[in-house]
C-alpha positions, 0 to 999 in steps of 0.5 A: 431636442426641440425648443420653445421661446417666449419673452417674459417681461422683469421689473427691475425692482422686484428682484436683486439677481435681475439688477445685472440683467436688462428689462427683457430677458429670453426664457427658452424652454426644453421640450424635455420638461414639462412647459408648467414646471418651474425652473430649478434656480430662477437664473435658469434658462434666461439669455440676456438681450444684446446690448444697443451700442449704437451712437445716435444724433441726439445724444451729443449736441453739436456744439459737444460734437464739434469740441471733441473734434477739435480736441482729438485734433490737438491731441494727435497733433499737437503731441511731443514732437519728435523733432523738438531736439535739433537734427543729429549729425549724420554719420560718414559711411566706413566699410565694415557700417551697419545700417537700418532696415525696412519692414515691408508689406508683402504683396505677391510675386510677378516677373521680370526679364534680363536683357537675353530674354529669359523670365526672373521670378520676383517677389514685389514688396511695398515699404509701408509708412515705416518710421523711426520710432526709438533708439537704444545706445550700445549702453541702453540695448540690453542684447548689445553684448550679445549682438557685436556691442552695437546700438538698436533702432525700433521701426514701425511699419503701416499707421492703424487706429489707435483703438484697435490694440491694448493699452499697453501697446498704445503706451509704446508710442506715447510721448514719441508724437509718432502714429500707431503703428500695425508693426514693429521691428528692431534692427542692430546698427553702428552707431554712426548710423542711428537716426532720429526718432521720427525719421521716415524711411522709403523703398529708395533706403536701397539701390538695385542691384543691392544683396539683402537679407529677408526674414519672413514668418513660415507657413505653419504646418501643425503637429508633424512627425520627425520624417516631415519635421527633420527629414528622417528616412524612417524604418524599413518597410517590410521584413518584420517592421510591425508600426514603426515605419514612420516612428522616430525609433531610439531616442539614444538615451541609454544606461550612461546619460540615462535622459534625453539630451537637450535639442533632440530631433522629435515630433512637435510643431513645425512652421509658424516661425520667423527665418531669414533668407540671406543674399537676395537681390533688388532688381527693381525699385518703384520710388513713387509707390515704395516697391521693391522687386526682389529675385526669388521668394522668401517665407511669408503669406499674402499681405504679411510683414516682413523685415529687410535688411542689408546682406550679412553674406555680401558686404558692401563695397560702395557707399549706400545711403547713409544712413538712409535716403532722405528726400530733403537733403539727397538728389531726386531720383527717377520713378523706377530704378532698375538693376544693370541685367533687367530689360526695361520696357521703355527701350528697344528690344529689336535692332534692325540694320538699315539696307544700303 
């Protein structure tokens, strides 16, 4: 259908309807009527102009300008500190001690080498700006019975604009003098593990070598079948199967329970979820750039989040640090950290016995 537009200049005050519209308002015409008939309703065919939101120079003085600088200065700078109660005591490490994790950035895979020769996929992932930003007590974590009686400690992960989310996001972090964060994940911890709120955290919370567990989020797949969905063999092929190679087939509900029981394997949505894969090892740890190489892969995109934590499978045998590294208090430590079996590039690969 073809269409002419032309512009047509309103006066504001010759009538109220127009009060909601700007000065200059769109009229399309249809060539399906006739260009000398009058709208039906006058609201007809009018689209309203875009709004300049631009910022000029002129509207704010300089002075105004530099006044609001400083004040968004103080605000993000001067607001309750975390650190305005004096340091908690940090708690000795026993066997059965449930630390906090990491939330990390994943960033792709690359390959590593044994010290035989043979290739390790490896998947790099970077700890973000991760910082403590709330503890809960056993008394205060509402899934503490349901979760060993044991405290929570919210992290936040990659530092974003405070513009960019809803208020009532933003009201998370008021009052706790902590950035914005893009990121949040709750972990269940021992209570002599607990940090103070607005403690950073880094790559080197662990140790190569280390068995952890990392949940990711899965690729989502869409509205699938039961044979794509939960593995179902299916119906037979031939000897008189009409439509129903791929059907779920009965759903048992039968004369007795006369429904469906609760959980039922059937077609629905599949992926999009968060699911954790368990006994990973660290086999290299970048200190500088927070990275950590971890053996194999786990679920998540490019650039997703995902949350790390120590190995429920293998406990450990041997303090880590507890209950984090702190680069104030503990030993410095080298730019890269590798795992006993990982050939590093720095030492010599071939051996030659010099001839008598």
């Amino acid at each position: 259908m073809a269409a002419s537009v032309s512009v047509m200049p309103f006066l504001r005050r010759s009538c109220t309807f127009l009060k909601c519209f700007p000065t200059y308002a769109v009229r399309i015409q249809c060539a399906s009527r006739k260009p000398w008939e009058p709208p039906k309703h006058p609201i007809d065919y009018l689209a309203t102009r875009p709004l300049d939101t631009t910022i000029y120079e002129n509207d704010i003085t300089k002075e105004n300008e530099e006044l609001l600088k400083e004040w968004n200065i103080k605000k993000h700078q001067y607001d309750t500190s975390p650190l305005k109660e004096a340091p908690w005591e940090k708690g000795e490490w026993v066997p059965k001690s449930k630390r906090t994790g990491l939330v990390g950035m994943k960033l792709g895979m690359m390959r590593l080498w044994n010290k035989e020769g043979e290739p390790l996929a490896t998947t790099v992932v970077q700890v973000l700006e991760n910082t403590v930003l709330k503890y809960e007590s056993p008394q205060e974590y509402k899934y503490s019975s349901k979760r060993g009686n044991y405290a929570a400690l919210t992290v936040g992960s990659k530092n974003i604009p405070p513009d960019s989310r809803d208020r009532s996001y933003i009201e998370l972090f008021k009052g706790t003098g902590v950035p914005v964060k893009d990121f949040l994940a709750t972990f269940t911890i021992s209570e002599n593990a607990k940090l103070q709120p607005g403690t950073p955290l880094f790559a080197s919370h662990f140790r190569p070598g280390m068995k952890i567990d990392v949940c990711g989020k899965t690729k989502a797949k869409g509205f699938q079948g039961v044979m794509k969905r939960w593995g179902f063999k299916g119906q037979p092929a031939s000897h008189g199967a009409t439509k129903t190679h791929r059907r779920i087939g009965g759903l048992g509900g039968g004369g007795s329970p006369s429904r469906v029981w609760p959980g039922k394997k059937m077609p629905g949505m599949m992926g999009d979820r968060w699911r954790w894969k368990y006994n990973l090892q660290i086999l290299r740890i970048n200190t500088k750039h927070n990275l950590l190489y971890i053996a194999g892969t786990f679920p998540g995109f490019k650039y997703d989040f995902c949350k790390i934590k120590d190995s429920q499978i293998t406990p450990l045998t041997t303090a880590p640090p507890f209950p984090t590294f702190s680069p104030d208090l503990d030993e410095p430590l080298d730019e890269d950290l590798y795992a006993d079996q990982i050939f590093k590039f720095s030492d010599e690969s071939i051996k030659y016995e010099e001839e008598e």
